[in-house]
PDB file as gemmi writes it, atoms N, CA and C in Angstrom:
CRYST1    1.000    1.000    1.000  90.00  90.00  90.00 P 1                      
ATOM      1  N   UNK A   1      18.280 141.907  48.059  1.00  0.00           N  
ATOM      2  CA  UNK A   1      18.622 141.562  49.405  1.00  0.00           C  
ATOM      3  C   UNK A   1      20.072 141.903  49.688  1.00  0.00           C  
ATOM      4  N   UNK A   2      20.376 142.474  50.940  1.00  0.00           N  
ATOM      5  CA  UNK A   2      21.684 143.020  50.972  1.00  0.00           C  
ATOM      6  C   UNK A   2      22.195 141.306  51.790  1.00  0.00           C  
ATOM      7  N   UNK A   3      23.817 141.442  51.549  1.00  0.00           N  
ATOM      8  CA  UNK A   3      24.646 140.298  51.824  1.00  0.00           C  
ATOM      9  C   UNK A   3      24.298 140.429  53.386  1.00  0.00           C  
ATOM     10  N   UNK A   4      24.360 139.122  53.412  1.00  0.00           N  
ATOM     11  CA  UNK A   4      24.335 138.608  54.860  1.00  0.00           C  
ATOM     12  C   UNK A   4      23.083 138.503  55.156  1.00  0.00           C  
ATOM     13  N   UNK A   5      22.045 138.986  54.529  1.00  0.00           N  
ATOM     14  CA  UNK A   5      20.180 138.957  55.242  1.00  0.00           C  
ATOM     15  C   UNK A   5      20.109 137.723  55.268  1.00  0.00           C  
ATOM     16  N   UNK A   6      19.153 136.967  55.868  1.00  0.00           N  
ATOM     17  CA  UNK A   6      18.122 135.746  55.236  1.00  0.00           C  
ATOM     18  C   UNK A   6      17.485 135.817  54.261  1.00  0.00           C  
ATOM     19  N   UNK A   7      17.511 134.565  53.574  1.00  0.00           N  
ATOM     20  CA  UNK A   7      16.797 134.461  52.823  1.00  0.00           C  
ATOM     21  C   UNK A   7      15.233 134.354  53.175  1.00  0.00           C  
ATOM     22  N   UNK A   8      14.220 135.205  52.420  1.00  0.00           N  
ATOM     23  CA  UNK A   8      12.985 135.541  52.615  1.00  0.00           C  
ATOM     24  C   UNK A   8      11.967 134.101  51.914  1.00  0.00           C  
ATOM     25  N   UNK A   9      11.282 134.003  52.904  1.00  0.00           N  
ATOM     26  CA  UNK A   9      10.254 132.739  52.715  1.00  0.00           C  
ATOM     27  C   UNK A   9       9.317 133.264  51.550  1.00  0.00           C  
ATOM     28  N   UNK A  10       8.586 132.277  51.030  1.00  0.00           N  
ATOM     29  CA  UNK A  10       7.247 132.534  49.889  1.00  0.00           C  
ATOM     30  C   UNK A  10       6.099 133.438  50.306  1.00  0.00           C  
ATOM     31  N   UNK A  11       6.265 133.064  51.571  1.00  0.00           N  
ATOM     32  CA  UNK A  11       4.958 133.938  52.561  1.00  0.00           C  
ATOM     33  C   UNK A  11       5.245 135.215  52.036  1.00  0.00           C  
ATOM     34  N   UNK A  12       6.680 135.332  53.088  1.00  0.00           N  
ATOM     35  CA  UNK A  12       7.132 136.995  53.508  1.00  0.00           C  
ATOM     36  C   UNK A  12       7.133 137.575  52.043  1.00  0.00           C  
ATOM     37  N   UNK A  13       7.805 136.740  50.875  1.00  0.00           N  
ATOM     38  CA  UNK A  13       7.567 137.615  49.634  1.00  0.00           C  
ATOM     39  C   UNK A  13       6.589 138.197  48.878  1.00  0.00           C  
ATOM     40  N   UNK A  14       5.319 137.121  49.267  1.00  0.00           N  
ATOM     41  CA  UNK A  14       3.713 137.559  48.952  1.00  0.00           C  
ATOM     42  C   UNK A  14       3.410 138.822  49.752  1.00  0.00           C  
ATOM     43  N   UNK A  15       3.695 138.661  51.139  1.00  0.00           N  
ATOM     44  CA  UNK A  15       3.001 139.969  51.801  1.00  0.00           C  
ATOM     45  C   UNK A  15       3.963 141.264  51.786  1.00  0.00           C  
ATOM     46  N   UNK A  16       5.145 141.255  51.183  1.00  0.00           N  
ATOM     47  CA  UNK A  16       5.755 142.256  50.616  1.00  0.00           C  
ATOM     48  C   UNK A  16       5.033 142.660  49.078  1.00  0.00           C  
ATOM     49  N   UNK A  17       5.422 142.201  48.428  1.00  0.00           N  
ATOM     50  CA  UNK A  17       4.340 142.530  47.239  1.00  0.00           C  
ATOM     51  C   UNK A  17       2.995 143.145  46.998  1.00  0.00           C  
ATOM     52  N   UNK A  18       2.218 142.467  48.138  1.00  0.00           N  
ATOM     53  CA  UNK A  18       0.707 142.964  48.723  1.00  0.00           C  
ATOM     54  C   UNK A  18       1.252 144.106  48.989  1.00  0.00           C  
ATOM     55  N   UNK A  19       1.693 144.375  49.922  1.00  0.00           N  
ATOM     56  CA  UNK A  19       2.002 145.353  50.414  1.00  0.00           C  
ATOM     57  C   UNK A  19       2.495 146.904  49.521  1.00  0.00           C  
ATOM     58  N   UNK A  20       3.234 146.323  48.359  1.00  0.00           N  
ATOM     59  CA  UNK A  20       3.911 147.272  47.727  1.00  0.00           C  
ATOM     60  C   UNK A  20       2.610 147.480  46.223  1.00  0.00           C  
ATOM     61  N   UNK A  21       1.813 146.794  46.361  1.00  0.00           N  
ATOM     62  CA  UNK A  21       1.187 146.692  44.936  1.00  0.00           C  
ATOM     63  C   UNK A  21      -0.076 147.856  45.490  1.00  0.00           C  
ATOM     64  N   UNK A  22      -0.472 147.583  46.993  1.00  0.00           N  
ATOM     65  CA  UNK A  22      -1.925 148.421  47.584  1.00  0.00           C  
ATOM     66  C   UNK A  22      -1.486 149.565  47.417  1.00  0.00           C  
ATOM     67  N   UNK A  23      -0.132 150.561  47.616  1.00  0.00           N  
ATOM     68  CA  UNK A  23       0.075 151.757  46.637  1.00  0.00           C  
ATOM     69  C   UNK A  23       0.154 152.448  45.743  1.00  0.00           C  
ATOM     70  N   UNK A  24      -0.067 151.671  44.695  1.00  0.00           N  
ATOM     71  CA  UNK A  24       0.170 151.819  43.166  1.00  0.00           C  
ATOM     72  C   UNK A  24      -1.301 151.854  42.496  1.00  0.00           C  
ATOM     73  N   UNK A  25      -1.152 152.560  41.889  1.00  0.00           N  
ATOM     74  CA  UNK A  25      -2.563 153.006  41.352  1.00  0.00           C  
ATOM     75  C   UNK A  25      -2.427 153.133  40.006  1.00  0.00           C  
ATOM     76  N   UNK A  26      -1.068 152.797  39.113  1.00  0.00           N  
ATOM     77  CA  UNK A  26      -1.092 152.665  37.649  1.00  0.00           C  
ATOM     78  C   UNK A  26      -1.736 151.565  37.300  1.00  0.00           C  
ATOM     79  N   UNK A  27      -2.665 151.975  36.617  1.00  0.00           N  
ATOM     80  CA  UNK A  27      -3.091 150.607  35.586  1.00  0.00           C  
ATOM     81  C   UNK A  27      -2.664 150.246  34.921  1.00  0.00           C  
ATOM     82  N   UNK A  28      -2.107 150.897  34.115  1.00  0.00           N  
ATOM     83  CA  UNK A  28      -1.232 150.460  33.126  1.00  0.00           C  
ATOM     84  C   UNK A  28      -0.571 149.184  33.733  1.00  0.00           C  
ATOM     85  N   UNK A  29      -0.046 149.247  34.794  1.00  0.00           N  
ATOM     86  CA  UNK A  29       1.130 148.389  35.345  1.00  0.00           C  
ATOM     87  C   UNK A  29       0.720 147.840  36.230  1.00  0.00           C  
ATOM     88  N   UNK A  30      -0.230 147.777  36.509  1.00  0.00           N  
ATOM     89  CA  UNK A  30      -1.314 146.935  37.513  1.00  0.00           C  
ATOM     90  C   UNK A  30      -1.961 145.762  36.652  1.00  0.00           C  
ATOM     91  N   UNK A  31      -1.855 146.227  35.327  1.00  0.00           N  
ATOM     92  CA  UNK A  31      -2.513 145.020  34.582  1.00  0.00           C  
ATOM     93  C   UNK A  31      -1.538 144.508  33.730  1.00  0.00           C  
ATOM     94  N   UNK A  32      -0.130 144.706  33.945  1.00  0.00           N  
ATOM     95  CA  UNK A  32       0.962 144.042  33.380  1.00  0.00           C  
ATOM     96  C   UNK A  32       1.194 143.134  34.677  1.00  0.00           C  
ATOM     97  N   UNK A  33       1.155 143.475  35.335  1.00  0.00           N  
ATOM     98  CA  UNK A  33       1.360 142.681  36.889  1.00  0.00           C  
ATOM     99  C   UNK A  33       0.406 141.378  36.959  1.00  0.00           C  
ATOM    100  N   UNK A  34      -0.889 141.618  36.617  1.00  0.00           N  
ATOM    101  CA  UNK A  34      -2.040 140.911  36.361  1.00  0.00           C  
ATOM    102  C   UNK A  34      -1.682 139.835  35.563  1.00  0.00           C  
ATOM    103  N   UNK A  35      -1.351 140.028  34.162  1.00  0.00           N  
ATOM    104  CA  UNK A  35      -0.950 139.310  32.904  1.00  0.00           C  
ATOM    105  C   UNK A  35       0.102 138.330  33.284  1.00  0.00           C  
ATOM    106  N   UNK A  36       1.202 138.965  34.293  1.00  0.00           N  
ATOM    107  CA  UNK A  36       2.044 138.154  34.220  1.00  0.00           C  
ATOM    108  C   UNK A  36       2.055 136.688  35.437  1.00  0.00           C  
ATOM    109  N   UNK A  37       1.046 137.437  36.522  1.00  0.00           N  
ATOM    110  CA  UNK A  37       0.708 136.274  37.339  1.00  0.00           C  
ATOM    111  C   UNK A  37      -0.063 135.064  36.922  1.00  0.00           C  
ATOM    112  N   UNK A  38      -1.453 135.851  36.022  1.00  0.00           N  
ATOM    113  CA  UNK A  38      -2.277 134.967  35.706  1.00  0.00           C  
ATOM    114  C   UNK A  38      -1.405 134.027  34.828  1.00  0.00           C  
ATOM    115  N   UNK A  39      -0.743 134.309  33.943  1.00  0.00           N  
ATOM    116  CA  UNK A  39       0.130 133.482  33.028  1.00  0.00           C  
ATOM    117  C   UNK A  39       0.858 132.311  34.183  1.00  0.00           C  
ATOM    118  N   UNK A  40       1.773 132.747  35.098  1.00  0.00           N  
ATOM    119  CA  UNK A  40       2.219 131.754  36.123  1.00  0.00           C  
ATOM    120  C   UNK A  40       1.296 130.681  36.606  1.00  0.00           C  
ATOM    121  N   UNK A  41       0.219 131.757  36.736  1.00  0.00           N  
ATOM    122  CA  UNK A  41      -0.255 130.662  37.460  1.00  0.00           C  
ATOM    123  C   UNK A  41      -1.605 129.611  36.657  1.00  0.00           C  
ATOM    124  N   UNK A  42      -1.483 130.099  35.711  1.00  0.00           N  
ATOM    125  CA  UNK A  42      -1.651 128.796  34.608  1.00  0.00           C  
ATOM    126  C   UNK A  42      -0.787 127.852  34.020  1.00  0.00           C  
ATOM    127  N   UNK A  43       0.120 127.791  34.127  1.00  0.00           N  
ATOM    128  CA  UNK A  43       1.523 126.914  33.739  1.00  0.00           C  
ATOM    129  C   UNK A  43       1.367 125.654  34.035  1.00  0.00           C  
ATOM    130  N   UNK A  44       1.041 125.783  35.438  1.00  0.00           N  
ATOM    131  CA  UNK A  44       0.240 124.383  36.248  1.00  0.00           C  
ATOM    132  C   UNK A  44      -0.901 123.250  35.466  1.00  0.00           C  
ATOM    133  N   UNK A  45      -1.872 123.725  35.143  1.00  0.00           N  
ATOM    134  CA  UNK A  45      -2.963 123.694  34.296  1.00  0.00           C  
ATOM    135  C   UNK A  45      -2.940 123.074  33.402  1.00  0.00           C  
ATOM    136  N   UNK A  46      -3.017 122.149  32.726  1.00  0.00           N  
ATOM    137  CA  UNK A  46      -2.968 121.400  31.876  1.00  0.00           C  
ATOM    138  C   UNK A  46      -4.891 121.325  31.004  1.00  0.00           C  
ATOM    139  N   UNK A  47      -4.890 121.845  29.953  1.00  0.00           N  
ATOM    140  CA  UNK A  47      -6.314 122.018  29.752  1.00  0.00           C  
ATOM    141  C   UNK A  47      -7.026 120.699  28.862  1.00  0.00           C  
ATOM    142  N   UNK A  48      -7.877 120.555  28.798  1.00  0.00           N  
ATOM    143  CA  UNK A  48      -8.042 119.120  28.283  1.00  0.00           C  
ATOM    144  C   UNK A  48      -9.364 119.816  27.080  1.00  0.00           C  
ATOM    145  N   UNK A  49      -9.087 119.131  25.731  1.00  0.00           N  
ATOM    146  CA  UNK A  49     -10.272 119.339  24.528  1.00  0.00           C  
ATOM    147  C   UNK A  49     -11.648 118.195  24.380  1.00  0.00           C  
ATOM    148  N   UNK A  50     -12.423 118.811  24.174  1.00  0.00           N  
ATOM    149  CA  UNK A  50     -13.614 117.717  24.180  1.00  0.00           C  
ATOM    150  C   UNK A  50     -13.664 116.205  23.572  1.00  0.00           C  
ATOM    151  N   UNK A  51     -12.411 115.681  22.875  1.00  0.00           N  
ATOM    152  CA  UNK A  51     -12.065 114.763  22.459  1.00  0.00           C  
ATOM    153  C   UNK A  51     -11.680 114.001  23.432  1.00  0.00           C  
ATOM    154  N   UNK A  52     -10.643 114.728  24.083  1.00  0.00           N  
ATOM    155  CA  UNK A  52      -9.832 113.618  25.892  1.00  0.00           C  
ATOM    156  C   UNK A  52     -10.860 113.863  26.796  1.00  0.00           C  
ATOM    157  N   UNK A  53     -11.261 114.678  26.891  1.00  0.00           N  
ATOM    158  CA  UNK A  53     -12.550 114.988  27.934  1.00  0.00           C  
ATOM    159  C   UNK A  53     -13.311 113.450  27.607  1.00  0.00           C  
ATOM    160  N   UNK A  54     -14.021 113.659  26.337  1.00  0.00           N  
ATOM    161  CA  UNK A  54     -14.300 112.088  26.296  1.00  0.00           C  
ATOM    162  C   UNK A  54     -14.182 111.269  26.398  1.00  0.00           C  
ATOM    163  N   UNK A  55     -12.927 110.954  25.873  1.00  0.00           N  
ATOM    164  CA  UNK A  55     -12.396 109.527  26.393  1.00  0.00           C  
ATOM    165  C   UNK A  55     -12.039 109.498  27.717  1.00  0.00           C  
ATOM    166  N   UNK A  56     -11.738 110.248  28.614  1.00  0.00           N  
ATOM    167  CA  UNK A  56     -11.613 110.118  30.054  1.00  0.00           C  
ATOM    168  C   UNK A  56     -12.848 109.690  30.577  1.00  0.00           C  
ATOM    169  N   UNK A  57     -13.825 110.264  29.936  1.00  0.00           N  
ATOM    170  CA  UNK A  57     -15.024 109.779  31.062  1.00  0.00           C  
ATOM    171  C   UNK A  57     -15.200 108.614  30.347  1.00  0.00           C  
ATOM    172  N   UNK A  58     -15.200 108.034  28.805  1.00  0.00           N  
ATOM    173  CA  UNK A  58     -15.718 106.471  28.605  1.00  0.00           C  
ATOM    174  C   UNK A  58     -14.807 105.407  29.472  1.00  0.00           C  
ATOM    175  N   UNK A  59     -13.349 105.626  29.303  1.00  0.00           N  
ATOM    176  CA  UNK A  59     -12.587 105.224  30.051  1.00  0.00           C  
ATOM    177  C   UNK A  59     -12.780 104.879  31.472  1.00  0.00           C  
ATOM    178  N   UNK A  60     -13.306 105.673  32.214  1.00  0.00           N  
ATOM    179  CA  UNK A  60     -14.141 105.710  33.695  1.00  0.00           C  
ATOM    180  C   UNK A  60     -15.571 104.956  33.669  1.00  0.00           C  
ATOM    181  N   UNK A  61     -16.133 105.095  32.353  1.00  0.00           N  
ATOM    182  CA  UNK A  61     -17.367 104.325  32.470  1.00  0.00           C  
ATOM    183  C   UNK A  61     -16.691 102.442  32.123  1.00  0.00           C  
ATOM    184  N   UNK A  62     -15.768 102.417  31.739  1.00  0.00           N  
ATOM    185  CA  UNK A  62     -14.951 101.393  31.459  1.00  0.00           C  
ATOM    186  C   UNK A  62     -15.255 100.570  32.639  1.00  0.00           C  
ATOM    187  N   UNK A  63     -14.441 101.222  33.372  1.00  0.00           N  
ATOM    188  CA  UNK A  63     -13.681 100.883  35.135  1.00  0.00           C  
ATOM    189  C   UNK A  63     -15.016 100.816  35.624  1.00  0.00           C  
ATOM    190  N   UNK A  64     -15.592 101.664  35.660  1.00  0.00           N  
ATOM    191  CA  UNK A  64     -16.921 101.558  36.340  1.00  0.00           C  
ATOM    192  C   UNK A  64     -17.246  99.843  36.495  1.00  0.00           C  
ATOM    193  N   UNK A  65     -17.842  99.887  34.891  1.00  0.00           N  
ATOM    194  CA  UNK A  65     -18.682  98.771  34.500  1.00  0.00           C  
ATOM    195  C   UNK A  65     -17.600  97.368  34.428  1.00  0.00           C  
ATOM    196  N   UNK A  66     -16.770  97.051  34.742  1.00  0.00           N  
ATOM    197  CA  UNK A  66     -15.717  96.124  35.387  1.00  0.00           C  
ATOM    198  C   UNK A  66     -14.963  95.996  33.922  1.00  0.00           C  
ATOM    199  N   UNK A  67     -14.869  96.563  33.030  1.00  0.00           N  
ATOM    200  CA  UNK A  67     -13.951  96.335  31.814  1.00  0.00           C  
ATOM    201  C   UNK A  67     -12.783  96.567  31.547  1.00  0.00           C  
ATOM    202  N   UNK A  68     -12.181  95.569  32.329  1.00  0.00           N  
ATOM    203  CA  UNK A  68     -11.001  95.926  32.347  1.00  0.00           C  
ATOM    204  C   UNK A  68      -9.930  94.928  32.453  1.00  0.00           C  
ATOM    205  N   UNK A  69      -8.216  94.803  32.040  1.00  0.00           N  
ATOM    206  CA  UNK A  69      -7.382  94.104  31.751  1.00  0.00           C  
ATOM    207  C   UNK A  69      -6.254  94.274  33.156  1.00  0.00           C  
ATOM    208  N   UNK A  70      -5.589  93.237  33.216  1.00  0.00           N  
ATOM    209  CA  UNK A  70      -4.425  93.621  34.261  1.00  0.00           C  
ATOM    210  C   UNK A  70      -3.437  93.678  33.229  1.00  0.00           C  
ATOM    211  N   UNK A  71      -2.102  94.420  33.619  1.00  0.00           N  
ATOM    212  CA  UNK A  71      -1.152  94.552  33.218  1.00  0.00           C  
ATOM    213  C   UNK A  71      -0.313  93.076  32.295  1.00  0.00           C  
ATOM    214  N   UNK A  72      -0.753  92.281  33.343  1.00  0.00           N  
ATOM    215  CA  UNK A  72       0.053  91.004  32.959  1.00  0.00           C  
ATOM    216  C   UNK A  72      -0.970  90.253  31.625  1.00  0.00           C  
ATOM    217  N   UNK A  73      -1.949  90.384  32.132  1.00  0.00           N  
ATOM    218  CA  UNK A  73      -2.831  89.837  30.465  1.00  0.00           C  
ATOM    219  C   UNK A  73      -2.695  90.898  29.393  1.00  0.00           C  
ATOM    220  N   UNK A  74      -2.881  92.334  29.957  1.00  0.00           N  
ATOM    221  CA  UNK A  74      -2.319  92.983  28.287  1.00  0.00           C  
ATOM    222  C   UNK A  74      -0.830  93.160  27.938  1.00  0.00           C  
ATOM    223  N   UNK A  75      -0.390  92.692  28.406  1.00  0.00           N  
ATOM    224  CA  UNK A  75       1.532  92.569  27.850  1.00  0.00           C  
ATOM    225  C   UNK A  75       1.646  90.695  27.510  1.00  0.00           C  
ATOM    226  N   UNK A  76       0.961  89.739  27.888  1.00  0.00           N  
ATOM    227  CA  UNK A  76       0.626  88.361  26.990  1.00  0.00           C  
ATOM    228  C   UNK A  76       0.082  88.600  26.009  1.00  0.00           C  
ATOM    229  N   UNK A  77      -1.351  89.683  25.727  1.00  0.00           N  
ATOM    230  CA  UNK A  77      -1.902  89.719  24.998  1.00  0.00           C  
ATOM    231  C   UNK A  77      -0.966  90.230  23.684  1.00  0.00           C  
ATOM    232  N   UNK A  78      -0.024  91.260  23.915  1.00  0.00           N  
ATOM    233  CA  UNK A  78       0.385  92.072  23.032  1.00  0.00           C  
ATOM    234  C   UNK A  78       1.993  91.464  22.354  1.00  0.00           C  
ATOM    235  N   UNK A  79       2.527  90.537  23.398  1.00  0.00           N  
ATOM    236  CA  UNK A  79       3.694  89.270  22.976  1.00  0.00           C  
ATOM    237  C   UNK A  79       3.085  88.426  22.268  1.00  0.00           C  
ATOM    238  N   UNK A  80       1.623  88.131  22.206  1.00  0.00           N  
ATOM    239  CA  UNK A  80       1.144  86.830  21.447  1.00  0.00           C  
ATOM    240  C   UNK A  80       0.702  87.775  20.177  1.00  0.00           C  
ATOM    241  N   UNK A  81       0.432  89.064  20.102  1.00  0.00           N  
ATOM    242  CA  UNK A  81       0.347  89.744  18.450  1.00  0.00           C  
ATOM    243  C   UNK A  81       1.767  89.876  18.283  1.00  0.00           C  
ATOM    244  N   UNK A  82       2.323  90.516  18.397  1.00  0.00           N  
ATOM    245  CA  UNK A  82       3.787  90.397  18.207  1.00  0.00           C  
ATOM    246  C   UNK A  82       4.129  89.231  17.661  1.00  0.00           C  
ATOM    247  N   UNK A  83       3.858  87.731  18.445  1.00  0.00           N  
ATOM    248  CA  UNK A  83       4.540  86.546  17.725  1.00  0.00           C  
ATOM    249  C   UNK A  83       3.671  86.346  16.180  1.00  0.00           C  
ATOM    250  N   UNK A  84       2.395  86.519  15.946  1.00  0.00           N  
ATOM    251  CA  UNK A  84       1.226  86.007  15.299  1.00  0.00           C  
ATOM    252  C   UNK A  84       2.069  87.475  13.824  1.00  0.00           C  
ATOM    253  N   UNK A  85       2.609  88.331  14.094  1.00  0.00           N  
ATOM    254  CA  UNK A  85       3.155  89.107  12.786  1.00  0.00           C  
ATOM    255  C   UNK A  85       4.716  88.283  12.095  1.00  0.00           C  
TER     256      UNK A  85                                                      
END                                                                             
């Protein structure tokens, strides 16, 4: 950007890019371009293994089925093990 421009919004930078990528016909570098978005835009993503997968849903079947503690009974609960060691 030359001194003095505005600064360019997220939009305007996407449809510059579009714009500059619909000419290019290297693959090579069309799929380095590829690699490096898809990577971005997994960063976000947080992936979960069939172990937390599980326990998220027993956890939910927890809540569901009314099993459950308030804050203030499991922090008594956990001062009265604390005293009992």
């Amino acid at each position: 950007m030359r001194k003095g421009s505005k600064k360019m919004s997220t939009i305007e930078l996407r449809h510059i890019i579009d714009e500059h990528l619909s000419h290019i016909d290297d693959v090579a570098f069309l799929k380095a371009i590829k690699t490096i978005v898809e990577n971005k835009a997994s960063e976000g993503i947080y992936k979960l293994d069939d172990f937390q997968k599980h326990r998220i849903n027993s956890a939910r079947e927890q809540l569901k089925n009314g099993q459950t503690i308030s804050n203030d009974d499991l922090q008594k609960e956990i001062d009265q093990w604390l005293r009992s060691k």
